[in-house]
ZADO-1210 file (C-alpha; in nm, 4 decimals, padded with zeros to 6 digits):
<atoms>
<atom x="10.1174" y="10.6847" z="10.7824" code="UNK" pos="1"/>
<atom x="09.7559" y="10.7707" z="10.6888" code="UNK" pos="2"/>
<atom x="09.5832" y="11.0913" z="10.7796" code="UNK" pos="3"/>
<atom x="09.2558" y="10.9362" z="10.8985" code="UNK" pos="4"/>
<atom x="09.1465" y="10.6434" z="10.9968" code="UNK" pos="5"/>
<atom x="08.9181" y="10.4302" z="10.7928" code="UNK" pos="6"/>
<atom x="08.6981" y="10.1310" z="10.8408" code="UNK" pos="7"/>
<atom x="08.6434" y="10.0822" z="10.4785" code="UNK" pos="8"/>
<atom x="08.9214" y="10.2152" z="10.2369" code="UNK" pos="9"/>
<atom x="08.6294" y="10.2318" z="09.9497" code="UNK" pos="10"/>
<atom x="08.4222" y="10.4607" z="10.1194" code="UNK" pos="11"/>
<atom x="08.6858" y="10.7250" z="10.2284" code="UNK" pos="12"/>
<atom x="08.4838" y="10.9854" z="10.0258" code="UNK" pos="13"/>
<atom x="08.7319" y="11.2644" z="09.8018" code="UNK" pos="14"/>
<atom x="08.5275" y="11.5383" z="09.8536" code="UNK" pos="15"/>
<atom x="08.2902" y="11.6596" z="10.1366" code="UNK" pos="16"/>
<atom x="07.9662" y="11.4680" z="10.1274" code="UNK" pos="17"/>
<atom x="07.5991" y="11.5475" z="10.2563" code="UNK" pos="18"/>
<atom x="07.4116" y="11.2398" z="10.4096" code="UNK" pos="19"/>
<atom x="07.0628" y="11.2412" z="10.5016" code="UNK" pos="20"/>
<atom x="07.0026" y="10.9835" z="10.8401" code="UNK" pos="21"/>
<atom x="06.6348" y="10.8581" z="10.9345" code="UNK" pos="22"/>
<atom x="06.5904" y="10.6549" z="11.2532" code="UNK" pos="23"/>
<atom x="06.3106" y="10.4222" z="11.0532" code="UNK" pos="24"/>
<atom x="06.1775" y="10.2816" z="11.4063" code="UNK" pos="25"/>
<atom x="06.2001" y="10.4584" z="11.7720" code="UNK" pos="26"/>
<atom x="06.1239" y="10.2313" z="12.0121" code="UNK" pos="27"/>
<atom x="06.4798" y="10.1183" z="12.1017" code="UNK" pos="28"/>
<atom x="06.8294" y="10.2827" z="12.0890" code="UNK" pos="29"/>
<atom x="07.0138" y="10.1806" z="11.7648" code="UNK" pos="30"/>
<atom x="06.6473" y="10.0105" z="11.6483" code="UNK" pos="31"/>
<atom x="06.6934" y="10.0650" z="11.2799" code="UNK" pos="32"/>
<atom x="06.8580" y="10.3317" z="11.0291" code="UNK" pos="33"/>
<atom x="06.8771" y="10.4079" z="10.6692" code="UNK" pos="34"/>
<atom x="07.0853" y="10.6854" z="10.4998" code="UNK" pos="35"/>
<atom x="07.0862" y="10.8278" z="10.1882" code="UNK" pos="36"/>
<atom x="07.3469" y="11.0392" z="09.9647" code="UNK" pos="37"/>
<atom x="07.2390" y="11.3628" z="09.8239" code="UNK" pos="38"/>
<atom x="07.0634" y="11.2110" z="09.5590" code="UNK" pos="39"/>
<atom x="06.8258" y="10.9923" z="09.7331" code="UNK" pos="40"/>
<atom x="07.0439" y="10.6255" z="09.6665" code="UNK" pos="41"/>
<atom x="07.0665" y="10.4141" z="09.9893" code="UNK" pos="42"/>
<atom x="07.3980" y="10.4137" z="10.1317" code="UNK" pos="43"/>
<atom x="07.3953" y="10.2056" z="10.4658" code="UNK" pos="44"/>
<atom x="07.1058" y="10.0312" z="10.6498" code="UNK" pos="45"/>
<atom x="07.0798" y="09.8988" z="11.0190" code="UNK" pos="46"/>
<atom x="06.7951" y="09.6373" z="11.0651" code="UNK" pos="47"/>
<atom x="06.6475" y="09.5281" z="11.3965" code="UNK" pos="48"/>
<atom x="06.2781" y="09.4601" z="11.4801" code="UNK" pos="49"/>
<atom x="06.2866" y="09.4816" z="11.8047" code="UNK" pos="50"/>
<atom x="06.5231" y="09.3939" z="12.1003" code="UNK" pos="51"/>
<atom x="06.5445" y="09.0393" z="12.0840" code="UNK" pos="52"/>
<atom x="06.5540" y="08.9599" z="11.7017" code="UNK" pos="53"/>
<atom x="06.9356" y="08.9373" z="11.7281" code="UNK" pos="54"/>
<atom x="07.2260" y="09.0097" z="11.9613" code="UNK" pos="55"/>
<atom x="07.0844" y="09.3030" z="12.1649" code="UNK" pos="56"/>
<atom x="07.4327" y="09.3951" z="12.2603" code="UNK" pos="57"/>
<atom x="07.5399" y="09.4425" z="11.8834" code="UNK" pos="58"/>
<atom x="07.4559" y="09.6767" z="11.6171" code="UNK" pos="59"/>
<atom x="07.5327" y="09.6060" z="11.2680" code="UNK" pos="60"/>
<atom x="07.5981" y="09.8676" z="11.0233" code="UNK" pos="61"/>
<atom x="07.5249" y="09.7189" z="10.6543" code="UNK" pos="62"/>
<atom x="07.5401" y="09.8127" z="10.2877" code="UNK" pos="63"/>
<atom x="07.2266" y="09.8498" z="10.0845" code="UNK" pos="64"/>
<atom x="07.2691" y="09.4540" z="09.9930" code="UNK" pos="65"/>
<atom x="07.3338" y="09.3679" z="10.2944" code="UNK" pos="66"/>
<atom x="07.6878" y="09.3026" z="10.3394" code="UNK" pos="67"/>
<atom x="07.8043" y="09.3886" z="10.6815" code="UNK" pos="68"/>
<atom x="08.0397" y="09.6631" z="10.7110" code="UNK" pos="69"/>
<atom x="08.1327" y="09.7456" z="11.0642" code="UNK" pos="70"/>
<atom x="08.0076" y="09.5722" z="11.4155" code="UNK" pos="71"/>
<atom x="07.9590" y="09.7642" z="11.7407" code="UNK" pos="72"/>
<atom x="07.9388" y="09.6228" z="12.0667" code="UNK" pos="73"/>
<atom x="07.9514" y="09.7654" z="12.4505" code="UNK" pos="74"/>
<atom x="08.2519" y="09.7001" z="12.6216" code="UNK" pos="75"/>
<atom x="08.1651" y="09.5022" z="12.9368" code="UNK" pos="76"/>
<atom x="08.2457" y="09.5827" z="13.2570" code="UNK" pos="77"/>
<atom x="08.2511" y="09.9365" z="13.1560" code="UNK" pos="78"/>
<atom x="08.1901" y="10.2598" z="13.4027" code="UNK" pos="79"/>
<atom x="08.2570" y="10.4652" z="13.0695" code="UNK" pos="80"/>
<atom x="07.9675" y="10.3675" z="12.8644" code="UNK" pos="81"/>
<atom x="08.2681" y="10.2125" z="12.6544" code="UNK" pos="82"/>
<atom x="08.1737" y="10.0796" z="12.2495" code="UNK" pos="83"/>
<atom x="08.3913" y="09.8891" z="12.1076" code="UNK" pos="84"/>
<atom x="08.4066" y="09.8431" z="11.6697" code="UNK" pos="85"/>
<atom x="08.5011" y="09.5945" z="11.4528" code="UNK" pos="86"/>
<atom x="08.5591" y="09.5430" z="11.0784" code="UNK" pos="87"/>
<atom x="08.2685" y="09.3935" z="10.9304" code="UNK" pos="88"/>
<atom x="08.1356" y="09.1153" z="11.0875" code="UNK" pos="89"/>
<atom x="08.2757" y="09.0166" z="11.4649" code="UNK" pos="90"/>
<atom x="08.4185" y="08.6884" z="11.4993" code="UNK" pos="91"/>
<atom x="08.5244" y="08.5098" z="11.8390" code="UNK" pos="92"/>
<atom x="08.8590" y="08.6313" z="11.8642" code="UNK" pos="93"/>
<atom x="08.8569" y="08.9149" z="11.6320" code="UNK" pos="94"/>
<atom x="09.0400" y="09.2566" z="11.7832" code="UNK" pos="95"/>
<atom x="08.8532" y="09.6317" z="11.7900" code="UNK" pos="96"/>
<atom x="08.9844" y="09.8186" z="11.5267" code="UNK" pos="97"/>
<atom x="08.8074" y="10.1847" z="11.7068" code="UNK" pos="98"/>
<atom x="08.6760" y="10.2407" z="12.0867" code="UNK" pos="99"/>
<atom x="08.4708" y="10.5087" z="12.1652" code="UNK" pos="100"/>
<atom x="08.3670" y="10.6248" z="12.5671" code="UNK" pos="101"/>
<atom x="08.2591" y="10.8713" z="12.7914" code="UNK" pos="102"/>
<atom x="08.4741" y="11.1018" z="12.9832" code="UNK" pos="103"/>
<atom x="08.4833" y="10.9703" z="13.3081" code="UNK" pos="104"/>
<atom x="08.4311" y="11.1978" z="13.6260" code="UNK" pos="105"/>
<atom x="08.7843" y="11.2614" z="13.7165" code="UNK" pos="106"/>
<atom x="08.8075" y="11.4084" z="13.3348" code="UNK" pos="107"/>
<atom x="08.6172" y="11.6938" z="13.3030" code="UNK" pos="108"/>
<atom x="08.8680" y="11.8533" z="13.1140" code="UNK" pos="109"/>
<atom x="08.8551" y="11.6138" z="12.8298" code="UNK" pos="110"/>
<atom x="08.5867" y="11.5937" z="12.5681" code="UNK" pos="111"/>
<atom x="08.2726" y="11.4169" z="12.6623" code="UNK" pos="112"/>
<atom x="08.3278" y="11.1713" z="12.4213" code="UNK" pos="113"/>
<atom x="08.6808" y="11.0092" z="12.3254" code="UNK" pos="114"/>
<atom x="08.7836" y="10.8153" z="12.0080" code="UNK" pos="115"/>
<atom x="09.0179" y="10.5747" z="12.0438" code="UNK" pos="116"/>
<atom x="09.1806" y="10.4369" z="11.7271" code="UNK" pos="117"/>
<atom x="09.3905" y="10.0785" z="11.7466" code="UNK" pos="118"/>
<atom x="09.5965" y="10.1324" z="11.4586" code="UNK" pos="119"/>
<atom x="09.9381" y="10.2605" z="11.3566" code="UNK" pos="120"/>
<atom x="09.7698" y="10.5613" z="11.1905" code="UNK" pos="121"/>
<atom x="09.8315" y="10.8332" z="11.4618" code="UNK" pos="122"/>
<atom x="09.4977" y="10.9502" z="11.4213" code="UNK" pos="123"/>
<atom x="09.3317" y="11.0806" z="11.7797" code="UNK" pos="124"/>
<atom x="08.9842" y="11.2040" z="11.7874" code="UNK" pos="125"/>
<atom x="08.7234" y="11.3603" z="11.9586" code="UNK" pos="126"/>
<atom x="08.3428" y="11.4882" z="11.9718" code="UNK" pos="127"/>
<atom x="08.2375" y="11.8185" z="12.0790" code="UNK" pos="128"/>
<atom x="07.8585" y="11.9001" z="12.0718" code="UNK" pos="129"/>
<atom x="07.4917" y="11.7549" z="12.2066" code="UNK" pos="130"/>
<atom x="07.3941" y="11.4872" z="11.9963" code="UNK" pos="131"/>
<atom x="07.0565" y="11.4818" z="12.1574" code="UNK" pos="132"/>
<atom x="07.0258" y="11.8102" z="12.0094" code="UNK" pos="133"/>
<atom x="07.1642" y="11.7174" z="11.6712" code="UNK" pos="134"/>
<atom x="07.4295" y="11.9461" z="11.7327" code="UNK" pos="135"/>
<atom x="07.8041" y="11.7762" z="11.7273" code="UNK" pos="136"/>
<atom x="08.1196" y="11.7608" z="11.5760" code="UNK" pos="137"/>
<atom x="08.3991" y="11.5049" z="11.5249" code="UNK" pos="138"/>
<atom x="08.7081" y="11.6179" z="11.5585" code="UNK" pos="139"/>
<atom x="09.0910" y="11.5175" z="11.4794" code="UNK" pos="140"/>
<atom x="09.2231" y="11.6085" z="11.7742" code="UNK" pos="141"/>
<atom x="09.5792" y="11.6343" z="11.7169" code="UNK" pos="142"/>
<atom x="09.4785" y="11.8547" z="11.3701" code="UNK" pos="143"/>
<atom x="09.2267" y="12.0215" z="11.5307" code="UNK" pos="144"/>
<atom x="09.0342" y="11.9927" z="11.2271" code="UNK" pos="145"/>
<atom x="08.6255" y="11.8451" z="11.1790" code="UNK" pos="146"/>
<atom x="08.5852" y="11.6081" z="10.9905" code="UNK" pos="147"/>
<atom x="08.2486" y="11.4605" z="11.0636" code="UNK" pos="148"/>
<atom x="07.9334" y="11.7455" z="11.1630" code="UNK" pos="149"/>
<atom x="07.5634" y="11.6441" z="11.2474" code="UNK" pos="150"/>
<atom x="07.2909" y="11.8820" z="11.2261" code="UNK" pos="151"/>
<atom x="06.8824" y="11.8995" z="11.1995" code="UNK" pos="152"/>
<atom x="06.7327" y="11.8774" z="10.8470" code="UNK" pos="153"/>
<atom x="06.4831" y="12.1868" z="10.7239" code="UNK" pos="154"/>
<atom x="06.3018" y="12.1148" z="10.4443" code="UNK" pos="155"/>
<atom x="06.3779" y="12.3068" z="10.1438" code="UNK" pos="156"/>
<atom x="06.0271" y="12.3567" z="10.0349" code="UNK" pos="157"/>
<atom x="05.8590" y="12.4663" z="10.3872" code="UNK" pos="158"/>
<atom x="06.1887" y="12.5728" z="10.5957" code="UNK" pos="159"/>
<atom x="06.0050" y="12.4142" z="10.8582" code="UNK" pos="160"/>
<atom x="06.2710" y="12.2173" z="11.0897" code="UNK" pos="161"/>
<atom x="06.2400" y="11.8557" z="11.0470" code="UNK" pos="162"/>
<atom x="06.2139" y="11.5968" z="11.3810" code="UNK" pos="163"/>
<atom x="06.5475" y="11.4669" z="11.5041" code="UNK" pos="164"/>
<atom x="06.4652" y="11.1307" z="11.4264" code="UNK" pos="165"/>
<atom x="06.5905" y="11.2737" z="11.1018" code="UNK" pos="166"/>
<atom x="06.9348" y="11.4373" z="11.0464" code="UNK" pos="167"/>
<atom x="07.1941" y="11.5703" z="10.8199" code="UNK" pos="168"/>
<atom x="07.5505" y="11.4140" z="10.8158" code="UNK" pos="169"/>
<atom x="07.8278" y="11.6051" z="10.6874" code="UNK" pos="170"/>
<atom x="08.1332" y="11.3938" z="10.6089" code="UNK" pos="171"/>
<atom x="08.4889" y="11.5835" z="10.5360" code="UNK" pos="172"/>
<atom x="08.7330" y="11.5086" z="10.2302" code="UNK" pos="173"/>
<atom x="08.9536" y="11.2198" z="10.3395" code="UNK" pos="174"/>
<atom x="08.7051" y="11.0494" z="10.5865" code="UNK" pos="175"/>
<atom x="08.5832" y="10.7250" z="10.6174" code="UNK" pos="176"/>
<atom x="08.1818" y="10.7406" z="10.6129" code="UNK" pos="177"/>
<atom x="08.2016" y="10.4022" z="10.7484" code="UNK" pos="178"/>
<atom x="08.3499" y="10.5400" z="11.0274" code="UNK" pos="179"/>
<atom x="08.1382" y="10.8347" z="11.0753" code="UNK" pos="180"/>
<atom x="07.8162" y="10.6511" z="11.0461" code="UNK" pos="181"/>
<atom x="07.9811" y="10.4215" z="11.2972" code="UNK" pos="182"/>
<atom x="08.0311" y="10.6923" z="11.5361" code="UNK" pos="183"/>
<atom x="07.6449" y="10.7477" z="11.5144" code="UNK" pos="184"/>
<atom x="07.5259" y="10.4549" z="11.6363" code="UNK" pos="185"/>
<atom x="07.7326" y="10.4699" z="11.9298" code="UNK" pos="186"/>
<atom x="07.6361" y="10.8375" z="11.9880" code="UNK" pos="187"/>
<atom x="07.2565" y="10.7106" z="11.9467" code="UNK" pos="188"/>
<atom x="07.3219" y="10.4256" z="12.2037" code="UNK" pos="189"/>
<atom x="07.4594" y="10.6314" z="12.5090" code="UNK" pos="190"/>
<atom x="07.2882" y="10.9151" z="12.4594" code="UNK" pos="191"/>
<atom x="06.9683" y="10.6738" z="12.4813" code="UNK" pos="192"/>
<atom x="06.7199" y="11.0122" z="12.4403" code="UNK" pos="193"/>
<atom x="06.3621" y="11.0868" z="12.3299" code="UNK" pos="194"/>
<atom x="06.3764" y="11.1406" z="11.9570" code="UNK" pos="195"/>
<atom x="06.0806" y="11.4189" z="11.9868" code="UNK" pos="196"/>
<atom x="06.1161" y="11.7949" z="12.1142" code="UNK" pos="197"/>
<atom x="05.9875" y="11.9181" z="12.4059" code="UNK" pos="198"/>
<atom x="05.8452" y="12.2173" z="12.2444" code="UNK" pos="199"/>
<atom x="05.5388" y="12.1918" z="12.0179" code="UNK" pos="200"/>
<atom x="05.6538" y="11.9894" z="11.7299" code="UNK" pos="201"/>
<atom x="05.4329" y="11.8277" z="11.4182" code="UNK" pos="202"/>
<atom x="05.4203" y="11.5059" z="11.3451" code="UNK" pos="203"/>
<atom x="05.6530" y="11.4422" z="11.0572" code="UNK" pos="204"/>
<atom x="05.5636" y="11.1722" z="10.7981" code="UNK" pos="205"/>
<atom x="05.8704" y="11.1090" z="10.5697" code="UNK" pos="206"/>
<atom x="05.8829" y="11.0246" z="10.2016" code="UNK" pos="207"/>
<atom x="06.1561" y="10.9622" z="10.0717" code="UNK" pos="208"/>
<atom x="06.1274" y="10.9937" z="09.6830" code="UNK" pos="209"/>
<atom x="06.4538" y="11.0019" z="09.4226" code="UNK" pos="210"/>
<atom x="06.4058" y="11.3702" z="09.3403" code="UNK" pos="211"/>
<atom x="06.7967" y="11.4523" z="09.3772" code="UNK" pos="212"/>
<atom x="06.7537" y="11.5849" z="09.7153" code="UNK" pos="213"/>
<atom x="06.5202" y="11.4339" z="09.9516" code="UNK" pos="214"/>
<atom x="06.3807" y="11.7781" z="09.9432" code="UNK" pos="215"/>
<atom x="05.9883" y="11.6031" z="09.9576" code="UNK" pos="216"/>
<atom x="06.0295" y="11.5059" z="10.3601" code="UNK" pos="217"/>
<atom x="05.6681" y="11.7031" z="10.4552" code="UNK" pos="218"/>
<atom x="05.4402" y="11.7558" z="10.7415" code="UNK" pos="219"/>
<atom x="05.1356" y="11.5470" z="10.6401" code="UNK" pos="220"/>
<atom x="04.9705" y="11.5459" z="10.9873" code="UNK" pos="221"/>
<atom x="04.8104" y="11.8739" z="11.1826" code="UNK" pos="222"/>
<atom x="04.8522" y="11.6790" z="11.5817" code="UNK" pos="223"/>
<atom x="05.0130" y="11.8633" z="11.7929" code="UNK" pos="224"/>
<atom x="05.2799" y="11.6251" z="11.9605" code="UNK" pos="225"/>
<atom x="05.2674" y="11.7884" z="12.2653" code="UNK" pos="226"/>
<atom x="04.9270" y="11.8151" z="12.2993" code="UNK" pos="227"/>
<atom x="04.8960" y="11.4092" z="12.2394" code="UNK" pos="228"/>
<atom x="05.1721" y="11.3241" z="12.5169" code="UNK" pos="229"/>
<atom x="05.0438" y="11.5698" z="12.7344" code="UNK" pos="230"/>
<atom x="04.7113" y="11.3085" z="12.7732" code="UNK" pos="231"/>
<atom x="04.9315" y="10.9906" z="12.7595" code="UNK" pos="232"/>
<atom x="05.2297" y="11.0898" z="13.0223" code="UNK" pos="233"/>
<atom x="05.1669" y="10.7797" z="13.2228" code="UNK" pos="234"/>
<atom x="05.1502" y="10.5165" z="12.9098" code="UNK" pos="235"/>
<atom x="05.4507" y="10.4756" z="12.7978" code="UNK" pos="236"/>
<atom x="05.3389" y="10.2288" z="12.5459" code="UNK" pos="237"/>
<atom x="05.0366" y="10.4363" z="12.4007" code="UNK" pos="238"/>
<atom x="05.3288" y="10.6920" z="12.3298" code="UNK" pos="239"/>
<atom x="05.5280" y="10.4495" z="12.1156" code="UNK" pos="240"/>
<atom x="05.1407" y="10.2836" z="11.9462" code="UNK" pos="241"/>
<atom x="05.1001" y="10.6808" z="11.8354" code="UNK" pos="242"/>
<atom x="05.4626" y="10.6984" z="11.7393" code="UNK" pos="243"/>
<atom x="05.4600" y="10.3778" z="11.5087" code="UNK" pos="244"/>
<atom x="05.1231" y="10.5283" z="11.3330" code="UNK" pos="245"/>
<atom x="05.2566" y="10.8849" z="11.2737" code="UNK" pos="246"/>
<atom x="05.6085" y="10.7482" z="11.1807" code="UNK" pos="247"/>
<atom x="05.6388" y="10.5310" z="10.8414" code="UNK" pos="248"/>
<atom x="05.8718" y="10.4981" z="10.6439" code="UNK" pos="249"/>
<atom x="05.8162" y="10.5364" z="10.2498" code="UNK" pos="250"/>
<atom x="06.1311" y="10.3931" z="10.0986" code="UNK" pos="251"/>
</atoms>
C-alpha cells in the first residue's frame, strides 16, 4: 500500500520542494498558469485564451512540452461544487482517479474542502485554510500530516508582498506535485475570487528571469490599484482592459 497518492509516479518529489505559481491571465477562473521550480525552469503550464477556445468545463494541466498530465472537470449535477480528475488526458469512458468538493451544509463539522481518492492506497485528505487569501493547507487526514502548503510570495529584494495572482507552493517529501498542482486548479475554480486586494496594492509587473530564484518579480508601476477601481466600479470590462496592460507576462 502506498503512503500518498500520486497522479504521476515521476513527479512524486524526494524531498520538500518550493514552487513559484503565476496566474499568466485573470479574466477567467483556471484562465492560464505557469509554475516554476526554485530555479526558474518551467514545470507545468495551463493554456486557455479565453472561455471558448476549448472545453470550458475542462482544465488541462500540462508539462512544459506540452504533454498532458492530469484533466479536471466539474462533476455535473453537483450541489457540492464537485471536480472530478483524471490521468492525463480524459477519454469517453475513462474513470476519476481523485474527486475533490465542498462540504455541504449538513457538514459543518468537516473540512471545507474534501479529497476523495479512488484508489486502493488508503490515502484520505483534506484542506484547511482560505485560498482566496493564499493561506491553505493540504492535509492527510488519517496522518494528520501537510503535505501540500500555499502561501503569498515577498520578494527577496524589496520584502514588499507580491499580488496573489502570484504564489508560493510548498510540496512535502513523498507527494505527488501533479497532484498538488491539481488541487490548485480546482481550489482556483470554486473559489472563483478577485485576484487583487482590497487594500491599497501596486500594480505588480512580473519578470521572470533564470537567476536561481525568481527573486527579480518587481513593482515597475507607481498606480495605486485602488485608486484606479475606485473610478471604474461600474465597468467591469475597463477593470480587466487595465488588468491585461499592468499584467504581462515576461517568460
Amino acid at each position: 500500500m502506498k503512503d500518498e497518492f500520486a497522479v504521476q509516479d515521476g513527479y512524486v518529489v524526494k524531498e520538500e520542494t518550493h514552487l513559484t505559481v503565476l496566474k499568466t491571465c485573470l479574466f477567467f477562473a483556471g484562465d492560464g498558469f505557469k509554475v516554476y521550480d526554485c530555479k526558474g525552469q518551467l514545470v507545468f503550464r495551463v493554456d486557455s485564451y479565453g472561455p471558448n477556445t476549448r472545453d470550458k468545463d475542462e482544465v488541462v494541466l500540462m508539462d512544459p512540452c506540452g504533454r498532458c498530465l492530469l484533466t479536471l472537470c466539474p462533476k455535473k449535477p453537483s450541489l457540492h461544487q464537485r471536480w472530478d480528475g483524471f490521468k492525463g488526458e480524459r477519454k469517453n469512458g475513462d474513470k476519476a482517479i481523485f474527486s475533490v468538493k465542498k462540504s455541504s451544509i449538513i457538514e459543518r463539522s468537516q473540512p471545507s474542502i474534501i479529497v476523495e481518492v479512488h484508489d486502493n492506497s488508503g490515502a484520505e485528505y483534506h484542506i484547511e485554510g482560505c485560498f482566496s487569501q493564499r493561506r491553505c493547507k493540504v492535509f492527510n487526514t488519517v496522518k494528520k500530516k501537510s503535505m501540500v502548503e500555499i502561501h503569498r510570495k515577498v520578494d527577496p529584494t524589496t520584502g514588499v508582498m507580491l499580488g496573489k495572482e502570484v504564489f508560493s507552493l510548498c510540496v512535502k517529501r513523498g507527494f505527488d506535485m501533479v497532484f498538488a498542482m491539481g488541487l490548485v486548479l480546482v481550489l482556483d475554480q470554486i473559489n472563483g475570487e478577485d485576484y487583487f486586494d482590497n487594500v491599497t496594492t501596486k500594480v505588480v509587473v512580473h519578470h521572470i528571469v533564470d537567476d536561481y530564484r525568481l527573486n527579480q518579480l518587481k513593482l515597475s508601476n507607481s498606480w495605486s490599484l485602488k485608486s484606479i477601481r475606485g473610478r471604474v466600479p461600474f465597468y467591469p470590462f475597463i477593470r480587466d482592459l487595465v488588468n491585461f496592460i499592468c499584467i504581462k507576462d515576461r517568460v
